[in-house]
PDB file of N, CA, C and O in Angstrom:
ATOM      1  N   UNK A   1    -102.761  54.881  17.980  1.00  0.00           N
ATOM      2  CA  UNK A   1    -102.589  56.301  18.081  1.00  0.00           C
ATOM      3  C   UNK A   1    -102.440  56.866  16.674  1.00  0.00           C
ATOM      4  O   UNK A   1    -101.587  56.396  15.921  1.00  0.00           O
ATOM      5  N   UNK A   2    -103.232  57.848  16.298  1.00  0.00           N
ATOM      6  CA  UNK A   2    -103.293  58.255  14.792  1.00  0.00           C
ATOM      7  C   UNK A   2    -102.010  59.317  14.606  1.00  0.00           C
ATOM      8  O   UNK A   2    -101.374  59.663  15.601  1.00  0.00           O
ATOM      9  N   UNK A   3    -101.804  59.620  13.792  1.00  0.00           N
ATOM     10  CA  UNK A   3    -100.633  60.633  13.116  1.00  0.00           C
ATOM     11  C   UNK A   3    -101.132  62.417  13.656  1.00  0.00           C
ATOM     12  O   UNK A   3    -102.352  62.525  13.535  1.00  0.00           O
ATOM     13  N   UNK A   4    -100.813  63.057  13.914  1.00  0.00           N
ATOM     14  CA  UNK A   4    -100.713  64.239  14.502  1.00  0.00           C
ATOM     15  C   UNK A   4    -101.269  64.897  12.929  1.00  0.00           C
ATOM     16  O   UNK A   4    -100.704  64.478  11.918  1.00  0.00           O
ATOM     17  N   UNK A   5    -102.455  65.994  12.788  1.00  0.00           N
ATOM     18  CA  UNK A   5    -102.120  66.954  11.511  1.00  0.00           C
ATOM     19  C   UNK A   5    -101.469  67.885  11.467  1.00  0.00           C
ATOM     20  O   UNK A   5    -101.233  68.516  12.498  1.00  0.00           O
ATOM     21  N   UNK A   6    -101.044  68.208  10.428  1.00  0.00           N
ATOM     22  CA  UNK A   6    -100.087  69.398  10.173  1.00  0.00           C
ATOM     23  C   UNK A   6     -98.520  69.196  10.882  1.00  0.00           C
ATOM     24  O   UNK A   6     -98.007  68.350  11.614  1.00  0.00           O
ATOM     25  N   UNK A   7     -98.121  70.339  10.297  1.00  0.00           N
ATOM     26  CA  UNK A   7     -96.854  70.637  10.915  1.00  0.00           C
ATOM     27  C   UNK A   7     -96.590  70.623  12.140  1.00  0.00           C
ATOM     28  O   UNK A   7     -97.378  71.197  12.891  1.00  0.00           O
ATOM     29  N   UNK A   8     -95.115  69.802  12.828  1.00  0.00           N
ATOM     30  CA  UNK A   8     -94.872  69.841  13.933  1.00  0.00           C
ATOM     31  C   UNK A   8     -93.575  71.021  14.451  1.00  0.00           C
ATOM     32  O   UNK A   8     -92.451  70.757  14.024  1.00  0.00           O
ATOM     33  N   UNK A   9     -93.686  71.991  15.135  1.00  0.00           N
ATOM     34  CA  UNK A   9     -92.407  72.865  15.138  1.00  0.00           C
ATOM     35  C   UNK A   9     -91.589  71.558  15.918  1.00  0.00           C
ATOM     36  O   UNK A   9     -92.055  70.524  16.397  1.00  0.00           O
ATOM     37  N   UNK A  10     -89.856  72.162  15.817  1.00  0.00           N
ATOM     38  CA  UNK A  10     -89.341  71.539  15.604  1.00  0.00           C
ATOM     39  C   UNK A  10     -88.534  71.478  16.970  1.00  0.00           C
ATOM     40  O   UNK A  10     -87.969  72.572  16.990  1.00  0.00           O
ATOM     41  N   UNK A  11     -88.241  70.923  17.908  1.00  0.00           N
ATOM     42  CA  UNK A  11     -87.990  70.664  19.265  1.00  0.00           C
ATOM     43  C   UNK A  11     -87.217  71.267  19.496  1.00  0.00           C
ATOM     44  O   UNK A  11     -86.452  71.201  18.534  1.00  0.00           O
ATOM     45  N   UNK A  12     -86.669  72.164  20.504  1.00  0.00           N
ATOM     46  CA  UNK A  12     -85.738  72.776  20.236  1.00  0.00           C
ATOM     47  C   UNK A  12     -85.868  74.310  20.333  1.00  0.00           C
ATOM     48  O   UNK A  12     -85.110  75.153  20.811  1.00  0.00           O
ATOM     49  N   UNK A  13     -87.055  74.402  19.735  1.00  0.00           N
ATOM     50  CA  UNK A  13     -87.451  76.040  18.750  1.00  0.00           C
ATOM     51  C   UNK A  13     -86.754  77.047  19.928  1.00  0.00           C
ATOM     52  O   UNK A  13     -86.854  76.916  21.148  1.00  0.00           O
ATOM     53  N   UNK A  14     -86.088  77.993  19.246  1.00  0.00           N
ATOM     54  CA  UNK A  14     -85.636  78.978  19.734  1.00  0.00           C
ATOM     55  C   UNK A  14     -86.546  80.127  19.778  1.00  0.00           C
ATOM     56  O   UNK A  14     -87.173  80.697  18.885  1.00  0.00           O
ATOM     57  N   UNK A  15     -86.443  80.361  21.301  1.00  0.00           N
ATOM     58  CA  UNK A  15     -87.485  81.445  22.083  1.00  0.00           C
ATOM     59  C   UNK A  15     -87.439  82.820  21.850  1.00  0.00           C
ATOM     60  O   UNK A  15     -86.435  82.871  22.560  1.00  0.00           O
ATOM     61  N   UNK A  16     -87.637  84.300  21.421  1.00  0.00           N
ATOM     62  CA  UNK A  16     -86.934  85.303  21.367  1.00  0.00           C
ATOM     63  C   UNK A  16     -87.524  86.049  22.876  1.00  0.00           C
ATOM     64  O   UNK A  16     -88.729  86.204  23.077  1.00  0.00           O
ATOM     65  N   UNK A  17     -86.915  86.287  23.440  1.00  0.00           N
ATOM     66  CA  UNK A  17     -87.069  86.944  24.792  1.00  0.00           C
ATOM     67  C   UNK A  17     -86.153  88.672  24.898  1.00  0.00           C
ATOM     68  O   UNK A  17     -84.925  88.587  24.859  1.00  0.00           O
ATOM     69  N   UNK A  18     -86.672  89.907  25.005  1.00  0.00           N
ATOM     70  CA  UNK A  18     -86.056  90.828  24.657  1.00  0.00           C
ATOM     71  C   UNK A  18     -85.039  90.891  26.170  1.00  0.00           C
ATOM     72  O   UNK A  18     -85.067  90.221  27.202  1.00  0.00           O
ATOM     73  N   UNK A  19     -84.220  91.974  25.731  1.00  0.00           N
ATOM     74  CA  UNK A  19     -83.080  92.049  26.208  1.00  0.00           C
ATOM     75  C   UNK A  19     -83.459  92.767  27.921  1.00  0.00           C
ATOM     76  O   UNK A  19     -84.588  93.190  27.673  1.00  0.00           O
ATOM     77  N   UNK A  20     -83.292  93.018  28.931  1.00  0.00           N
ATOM     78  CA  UNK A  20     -83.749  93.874  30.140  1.00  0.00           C
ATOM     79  C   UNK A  20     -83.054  94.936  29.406  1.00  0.00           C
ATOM     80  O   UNK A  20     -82.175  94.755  28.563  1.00  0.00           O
ATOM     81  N   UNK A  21     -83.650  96.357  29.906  1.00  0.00           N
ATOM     82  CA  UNK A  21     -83.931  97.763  29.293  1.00  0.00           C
ATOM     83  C   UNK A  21     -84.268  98.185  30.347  1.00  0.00           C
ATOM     84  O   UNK A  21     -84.841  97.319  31.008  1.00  0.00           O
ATOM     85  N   UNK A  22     -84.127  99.762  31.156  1.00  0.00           N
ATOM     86  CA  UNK A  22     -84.234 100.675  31.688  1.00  0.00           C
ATOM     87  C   UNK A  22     -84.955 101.370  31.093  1.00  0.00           C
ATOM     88  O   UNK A  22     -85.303 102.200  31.934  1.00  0.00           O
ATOM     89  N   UNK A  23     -85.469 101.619  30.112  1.00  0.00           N
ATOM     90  CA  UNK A  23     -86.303 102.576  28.600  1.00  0.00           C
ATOM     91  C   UNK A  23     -87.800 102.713  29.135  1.00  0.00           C
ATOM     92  O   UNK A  23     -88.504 103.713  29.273  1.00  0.00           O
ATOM     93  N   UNK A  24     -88.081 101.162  29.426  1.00  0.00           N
ATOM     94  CA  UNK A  24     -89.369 101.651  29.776  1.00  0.00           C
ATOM     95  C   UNK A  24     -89.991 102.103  31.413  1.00  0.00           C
ATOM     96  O   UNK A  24     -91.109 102.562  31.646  1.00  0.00           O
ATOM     97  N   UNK A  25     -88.824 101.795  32.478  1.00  0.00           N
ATOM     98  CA  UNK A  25     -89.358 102.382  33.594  1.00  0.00           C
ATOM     99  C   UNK A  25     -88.771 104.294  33.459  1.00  0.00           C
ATOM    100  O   UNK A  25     -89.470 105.106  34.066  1.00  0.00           O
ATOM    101  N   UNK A  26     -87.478 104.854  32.633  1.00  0.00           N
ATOM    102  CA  UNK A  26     -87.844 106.257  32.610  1.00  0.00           C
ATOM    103  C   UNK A  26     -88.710 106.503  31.332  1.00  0.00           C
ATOM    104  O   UNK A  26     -88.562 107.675  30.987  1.00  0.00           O
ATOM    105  N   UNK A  27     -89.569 105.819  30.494  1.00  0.00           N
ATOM    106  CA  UNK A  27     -90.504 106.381  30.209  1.00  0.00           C
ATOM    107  C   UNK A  27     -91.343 106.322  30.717  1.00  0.00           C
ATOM    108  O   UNK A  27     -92.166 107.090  30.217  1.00  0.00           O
ATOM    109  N   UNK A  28     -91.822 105.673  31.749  1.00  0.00           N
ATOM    110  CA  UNK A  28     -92.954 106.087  32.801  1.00  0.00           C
ATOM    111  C   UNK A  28     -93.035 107.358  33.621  1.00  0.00           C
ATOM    112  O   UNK A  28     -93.833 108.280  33.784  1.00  0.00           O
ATOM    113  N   UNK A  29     -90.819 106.665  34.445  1.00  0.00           N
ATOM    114  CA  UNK A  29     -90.955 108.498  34.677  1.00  0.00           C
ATOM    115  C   UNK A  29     -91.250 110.073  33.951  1.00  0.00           C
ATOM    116  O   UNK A  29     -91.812 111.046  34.455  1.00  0.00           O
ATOM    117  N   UNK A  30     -90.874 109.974  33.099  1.00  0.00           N
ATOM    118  CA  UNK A  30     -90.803 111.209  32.312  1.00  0.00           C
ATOM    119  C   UNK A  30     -92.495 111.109  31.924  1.00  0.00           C
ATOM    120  O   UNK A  30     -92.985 112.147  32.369  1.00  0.00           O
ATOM    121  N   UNK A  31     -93.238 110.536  31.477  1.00  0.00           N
ATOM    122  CA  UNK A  31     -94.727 110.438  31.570  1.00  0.00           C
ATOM    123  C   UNK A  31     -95.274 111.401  32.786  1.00  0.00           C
ATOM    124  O   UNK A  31     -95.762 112.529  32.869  1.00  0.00           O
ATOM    125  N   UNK A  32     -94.954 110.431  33.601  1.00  0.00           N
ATOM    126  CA  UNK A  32     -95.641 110.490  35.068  1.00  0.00           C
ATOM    127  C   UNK A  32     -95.493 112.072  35.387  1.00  0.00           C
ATOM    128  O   UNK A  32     -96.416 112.820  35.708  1.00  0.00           O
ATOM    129  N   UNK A  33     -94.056 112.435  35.223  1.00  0.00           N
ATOM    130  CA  UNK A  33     -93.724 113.834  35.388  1.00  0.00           C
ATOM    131  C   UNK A  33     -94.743 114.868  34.464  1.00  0.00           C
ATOM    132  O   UNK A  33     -95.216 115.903  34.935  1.00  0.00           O
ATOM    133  N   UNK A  34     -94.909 114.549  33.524  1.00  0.00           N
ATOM    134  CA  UNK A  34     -95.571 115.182  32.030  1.00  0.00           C
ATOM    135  C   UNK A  34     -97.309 115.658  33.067  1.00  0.00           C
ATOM    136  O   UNK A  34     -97.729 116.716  33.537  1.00  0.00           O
ATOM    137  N   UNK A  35     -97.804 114.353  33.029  1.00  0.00           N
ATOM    138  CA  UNK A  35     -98.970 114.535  33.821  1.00  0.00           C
ATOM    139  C   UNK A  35     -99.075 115.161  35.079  1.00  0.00           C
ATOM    140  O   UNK A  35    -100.189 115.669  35.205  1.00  0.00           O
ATOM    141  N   UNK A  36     -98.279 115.335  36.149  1.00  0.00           N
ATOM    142  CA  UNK A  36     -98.292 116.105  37.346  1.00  0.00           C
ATOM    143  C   UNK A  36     -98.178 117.427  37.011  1.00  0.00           C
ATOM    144  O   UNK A  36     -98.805 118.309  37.598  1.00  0.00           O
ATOM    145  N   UNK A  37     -97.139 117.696  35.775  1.00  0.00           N
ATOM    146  CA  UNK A  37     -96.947 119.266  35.397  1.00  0.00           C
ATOM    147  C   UNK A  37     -98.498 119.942  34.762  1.00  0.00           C
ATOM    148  O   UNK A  37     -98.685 121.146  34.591  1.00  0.00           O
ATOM    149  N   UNK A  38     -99.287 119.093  34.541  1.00  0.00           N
ATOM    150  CA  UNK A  38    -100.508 119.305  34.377  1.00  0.00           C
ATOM    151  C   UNK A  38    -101.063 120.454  35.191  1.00  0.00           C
ATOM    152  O   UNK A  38    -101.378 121.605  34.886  1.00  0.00           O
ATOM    153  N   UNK A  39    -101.087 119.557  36.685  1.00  0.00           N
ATOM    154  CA  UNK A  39    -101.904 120.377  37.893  1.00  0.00           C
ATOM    155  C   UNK A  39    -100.726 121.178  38.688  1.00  0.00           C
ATOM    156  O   UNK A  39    -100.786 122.006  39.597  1.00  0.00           O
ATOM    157  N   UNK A  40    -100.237 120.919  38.373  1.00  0.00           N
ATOM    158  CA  UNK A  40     -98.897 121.684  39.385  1.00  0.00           C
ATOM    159  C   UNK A  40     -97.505 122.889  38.835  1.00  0.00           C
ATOM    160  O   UNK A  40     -96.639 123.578  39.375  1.00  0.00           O
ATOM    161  N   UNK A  41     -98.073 122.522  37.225  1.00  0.00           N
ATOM    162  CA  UNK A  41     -96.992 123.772  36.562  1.00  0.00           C
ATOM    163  C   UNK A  41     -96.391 123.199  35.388  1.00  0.00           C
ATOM    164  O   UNK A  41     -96.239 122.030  35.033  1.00  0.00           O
ATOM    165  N   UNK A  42     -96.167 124.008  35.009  1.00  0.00           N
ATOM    166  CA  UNK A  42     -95.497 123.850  33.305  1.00  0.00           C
ATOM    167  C   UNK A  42     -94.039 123.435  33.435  1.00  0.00           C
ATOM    168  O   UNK A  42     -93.742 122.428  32.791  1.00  0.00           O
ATOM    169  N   UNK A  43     -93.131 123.977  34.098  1.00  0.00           N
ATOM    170  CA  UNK A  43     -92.088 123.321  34.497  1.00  0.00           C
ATOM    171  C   UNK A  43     -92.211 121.022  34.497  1.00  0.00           C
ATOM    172  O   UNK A  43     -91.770 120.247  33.648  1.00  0.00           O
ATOM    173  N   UNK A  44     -92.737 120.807  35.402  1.00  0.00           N
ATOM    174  CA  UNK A  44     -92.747 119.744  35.366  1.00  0.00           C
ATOM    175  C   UNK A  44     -93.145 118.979  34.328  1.00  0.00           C
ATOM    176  O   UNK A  44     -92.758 117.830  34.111  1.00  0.00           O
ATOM    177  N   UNK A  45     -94.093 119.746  33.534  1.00  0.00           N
ATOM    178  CA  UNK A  45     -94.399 119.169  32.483  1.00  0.00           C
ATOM    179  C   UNK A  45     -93.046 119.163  31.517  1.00  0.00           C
ATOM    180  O   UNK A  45     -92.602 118.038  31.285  1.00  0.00           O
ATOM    181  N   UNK A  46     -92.637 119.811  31.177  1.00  0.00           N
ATOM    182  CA  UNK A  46     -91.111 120.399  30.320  1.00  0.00           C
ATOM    183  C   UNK A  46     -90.226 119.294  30.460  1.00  0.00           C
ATOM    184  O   UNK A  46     -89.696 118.701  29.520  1.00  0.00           O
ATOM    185  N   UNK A  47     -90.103 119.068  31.529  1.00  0.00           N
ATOM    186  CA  UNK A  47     -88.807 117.992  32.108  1.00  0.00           C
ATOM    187  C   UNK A  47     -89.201 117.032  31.755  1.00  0.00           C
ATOM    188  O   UNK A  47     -88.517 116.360  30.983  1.00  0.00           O
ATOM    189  N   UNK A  48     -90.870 116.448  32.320  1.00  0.00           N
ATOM    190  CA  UNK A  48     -91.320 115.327  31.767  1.00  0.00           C
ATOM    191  C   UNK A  48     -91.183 114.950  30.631  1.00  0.00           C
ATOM    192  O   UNK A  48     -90.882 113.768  30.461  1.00  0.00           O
ATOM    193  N   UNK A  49     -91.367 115.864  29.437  1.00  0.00           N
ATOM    194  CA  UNK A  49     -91.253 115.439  28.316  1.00  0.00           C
ATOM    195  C   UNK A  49     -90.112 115.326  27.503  1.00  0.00           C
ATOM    196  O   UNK A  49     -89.915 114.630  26.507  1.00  0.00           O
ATOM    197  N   UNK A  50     -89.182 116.367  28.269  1.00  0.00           N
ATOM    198  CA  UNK A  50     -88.105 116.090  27.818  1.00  0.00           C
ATOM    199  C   UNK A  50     -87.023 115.049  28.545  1.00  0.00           C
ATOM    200  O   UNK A  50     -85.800 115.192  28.560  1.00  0.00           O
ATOM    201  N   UNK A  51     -87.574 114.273  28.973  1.00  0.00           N
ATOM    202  CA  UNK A  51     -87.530 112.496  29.650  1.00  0.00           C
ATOM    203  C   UNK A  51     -87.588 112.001  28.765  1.00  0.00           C
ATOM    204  O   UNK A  51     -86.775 111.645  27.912  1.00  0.00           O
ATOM    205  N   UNK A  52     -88.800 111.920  28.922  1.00  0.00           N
ATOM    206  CA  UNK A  52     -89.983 111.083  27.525  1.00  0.00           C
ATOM    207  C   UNK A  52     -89.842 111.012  26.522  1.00  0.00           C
ATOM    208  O   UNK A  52     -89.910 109.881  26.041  1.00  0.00           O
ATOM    209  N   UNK A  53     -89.577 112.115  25.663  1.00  0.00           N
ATOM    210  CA  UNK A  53     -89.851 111.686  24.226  1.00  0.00           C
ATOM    211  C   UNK A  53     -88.420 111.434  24.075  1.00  0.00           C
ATOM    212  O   UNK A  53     -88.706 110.443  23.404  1.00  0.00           O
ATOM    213  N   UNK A  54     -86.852 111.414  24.081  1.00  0.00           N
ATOM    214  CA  UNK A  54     -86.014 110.747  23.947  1.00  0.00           C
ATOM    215  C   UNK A  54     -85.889 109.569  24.550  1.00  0.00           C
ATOM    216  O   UNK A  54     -85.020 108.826  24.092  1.00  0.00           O
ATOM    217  N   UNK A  55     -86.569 109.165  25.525  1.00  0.00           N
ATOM    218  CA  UNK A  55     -86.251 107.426  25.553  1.00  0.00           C
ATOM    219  C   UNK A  55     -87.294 106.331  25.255  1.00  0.00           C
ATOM    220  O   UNK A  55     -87.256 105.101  25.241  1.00  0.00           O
ATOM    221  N   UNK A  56     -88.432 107.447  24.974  1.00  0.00           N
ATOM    222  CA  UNK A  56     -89.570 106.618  23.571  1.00  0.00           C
ATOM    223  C   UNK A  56     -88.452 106.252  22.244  1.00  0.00           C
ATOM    224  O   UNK A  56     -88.136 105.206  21.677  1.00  0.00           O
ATOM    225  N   UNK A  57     -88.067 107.642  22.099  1.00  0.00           N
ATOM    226  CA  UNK A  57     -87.589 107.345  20.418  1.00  0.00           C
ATOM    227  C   UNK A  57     -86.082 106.033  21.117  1.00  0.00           C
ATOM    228  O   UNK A  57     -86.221 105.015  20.438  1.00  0.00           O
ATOM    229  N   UNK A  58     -85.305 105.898  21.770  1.00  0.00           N
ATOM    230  CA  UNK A  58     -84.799 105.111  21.869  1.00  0.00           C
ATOM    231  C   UNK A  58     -84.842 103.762  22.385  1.00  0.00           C
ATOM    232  O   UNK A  58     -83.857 103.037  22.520  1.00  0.00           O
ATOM    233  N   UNK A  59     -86.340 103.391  22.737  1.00  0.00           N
ATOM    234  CA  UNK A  59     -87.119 101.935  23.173  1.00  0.00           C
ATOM    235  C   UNK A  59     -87.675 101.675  21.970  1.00  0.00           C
ATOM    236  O   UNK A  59     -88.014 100.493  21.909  1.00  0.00           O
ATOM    237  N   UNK A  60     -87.963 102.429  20.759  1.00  0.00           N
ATOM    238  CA  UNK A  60     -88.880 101.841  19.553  1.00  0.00           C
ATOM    239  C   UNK A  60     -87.124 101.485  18.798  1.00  0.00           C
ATOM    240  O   UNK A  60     -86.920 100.318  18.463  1.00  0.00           O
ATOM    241  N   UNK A  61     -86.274 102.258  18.641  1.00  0.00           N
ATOM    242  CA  UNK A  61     -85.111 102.158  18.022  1.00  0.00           C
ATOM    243  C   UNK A  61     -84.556 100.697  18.379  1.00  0.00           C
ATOM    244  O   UNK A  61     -84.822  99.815  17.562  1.00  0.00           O
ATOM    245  N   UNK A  62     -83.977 100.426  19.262  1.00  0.00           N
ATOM    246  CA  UNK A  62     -84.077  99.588  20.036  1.00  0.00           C
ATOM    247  C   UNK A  62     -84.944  98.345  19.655  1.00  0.00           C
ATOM    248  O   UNK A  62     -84.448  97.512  18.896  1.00  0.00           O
ATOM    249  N   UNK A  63     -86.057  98.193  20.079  1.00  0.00           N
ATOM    250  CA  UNK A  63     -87.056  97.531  19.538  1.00  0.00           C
ATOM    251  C   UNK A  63     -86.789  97.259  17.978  1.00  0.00           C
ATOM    252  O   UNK A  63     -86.341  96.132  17.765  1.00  0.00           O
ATOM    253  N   UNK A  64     -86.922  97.838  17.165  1.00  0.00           N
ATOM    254  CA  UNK A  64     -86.637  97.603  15.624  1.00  0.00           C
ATOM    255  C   UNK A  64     -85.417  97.114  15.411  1.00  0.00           C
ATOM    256  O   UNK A  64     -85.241  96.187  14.620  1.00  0.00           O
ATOM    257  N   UNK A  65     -84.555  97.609  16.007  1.00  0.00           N
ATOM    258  CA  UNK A  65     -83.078  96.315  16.176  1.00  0.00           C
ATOM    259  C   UNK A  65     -82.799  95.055  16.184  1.00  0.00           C
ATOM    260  O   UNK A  65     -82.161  94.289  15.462  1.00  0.00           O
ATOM    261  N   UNK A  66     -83.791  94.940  17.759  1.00  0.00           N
ATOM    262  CA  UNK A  66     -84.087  93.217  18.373  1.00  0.00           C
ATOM    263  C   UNK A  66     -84.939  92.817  17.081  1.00  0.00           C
ATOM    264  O   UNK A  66     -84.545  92.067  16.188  1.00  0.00           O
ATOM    265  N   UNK A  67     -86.040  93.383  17.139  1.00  0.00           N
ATOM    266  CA  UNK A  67     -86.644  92.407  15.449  1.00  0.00           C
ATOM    267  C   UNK A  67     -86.251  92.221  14.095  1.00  0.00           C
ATOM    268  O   UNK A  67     -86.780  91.534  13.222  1.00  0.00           O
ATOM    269  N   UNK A  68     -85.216  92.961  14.059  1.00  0.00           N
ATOM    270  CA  UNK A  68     -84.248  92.539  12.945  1.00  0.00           C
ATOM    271  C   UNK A  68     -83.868  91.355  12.866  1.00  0.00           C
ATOM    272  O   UNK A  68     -84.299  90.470  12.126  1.00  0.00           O
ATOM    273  N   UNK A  69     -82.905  91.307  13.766  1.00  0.00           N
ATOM    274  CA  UNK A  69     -81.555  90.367  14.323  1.00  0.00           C
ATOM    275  C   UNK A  69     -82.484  89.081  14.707  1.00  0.00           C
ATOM    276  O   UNK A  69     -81.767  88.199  15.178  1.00  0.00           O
ATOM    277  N   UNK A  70     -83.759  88.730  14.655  1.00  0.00           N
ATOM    278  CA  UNK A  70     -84.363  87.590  14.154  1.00  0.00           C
ATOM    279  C   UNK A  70     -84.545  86.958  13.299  1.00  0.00           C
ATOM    280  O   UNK A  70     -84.693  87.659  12.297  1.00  0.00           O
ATOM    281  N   UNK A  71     -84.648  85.679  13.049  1.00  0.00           N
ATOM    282  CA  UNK A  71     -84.590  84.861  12.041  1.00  0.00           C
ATOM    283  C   UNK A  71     -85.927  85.133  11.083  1.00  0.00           C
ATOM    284  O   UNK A  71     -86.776  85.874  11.581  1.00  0.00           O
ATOM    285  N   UNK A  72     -86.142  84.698   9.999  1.00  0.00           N
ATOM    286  CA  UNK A  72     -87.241  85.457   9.206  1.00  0.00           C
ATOM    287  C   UNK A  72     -88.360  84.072   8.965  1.00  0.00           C
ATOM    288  O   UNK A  72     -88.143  82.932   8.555  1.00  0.00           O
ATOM    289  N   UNK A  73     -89.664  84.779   9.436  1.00  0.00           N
ATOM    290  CA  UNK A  73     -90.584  83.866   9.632  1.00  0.00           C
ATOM    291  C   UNK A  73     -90.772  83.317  11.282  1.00  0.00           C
ATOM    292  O   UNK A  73     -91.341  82.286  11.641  1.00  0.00           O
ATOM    293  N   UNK A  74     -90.076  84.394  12.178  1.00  0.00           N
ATOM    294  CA  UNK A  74     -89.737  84.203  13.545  1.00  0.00           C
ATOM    295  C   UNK A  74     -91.027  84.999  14.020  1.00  0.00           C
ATOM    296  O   UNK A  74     -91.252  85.151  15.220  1.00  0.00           O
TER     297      UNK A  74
END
């Protein structure tokens, strides 16, 4: 049996798996809302977005956190 090439990671290796979040099913809602206010009124659109764009900006926030708090070269 010949020698393996290259580098072998190292047994063990630690997985990064993000945390469960609510962020991204009400940014669907608030989406979803955005688009119905389309055909059905400006109101819905309003709400939708004002869903939306605060728990975008707090799923990318969020997000840039968790990839911090990783090891470097992870």
């Amino acid at each position: 049996m010949s020698e393996p090439d290259g580098e072998i990671p190292p047994t063990g290796e630690e997985l990064h798996i993000p945390k469960p979040s609510l962020l991204p099913a009400l940014a669907t809602v608030g989406l979803t809302l955005a688009l119905i206010g389309v055909t059905l009124g400006i109101v819905f659109t309003i709400i939708g977005l004002l869903i939306a764009i605060p728990v975008i900006v707090l799923w990318i926030r969020s997000a840039r956190e968790e990839l911090a708090e990783l090891p470097p070269g992870h």
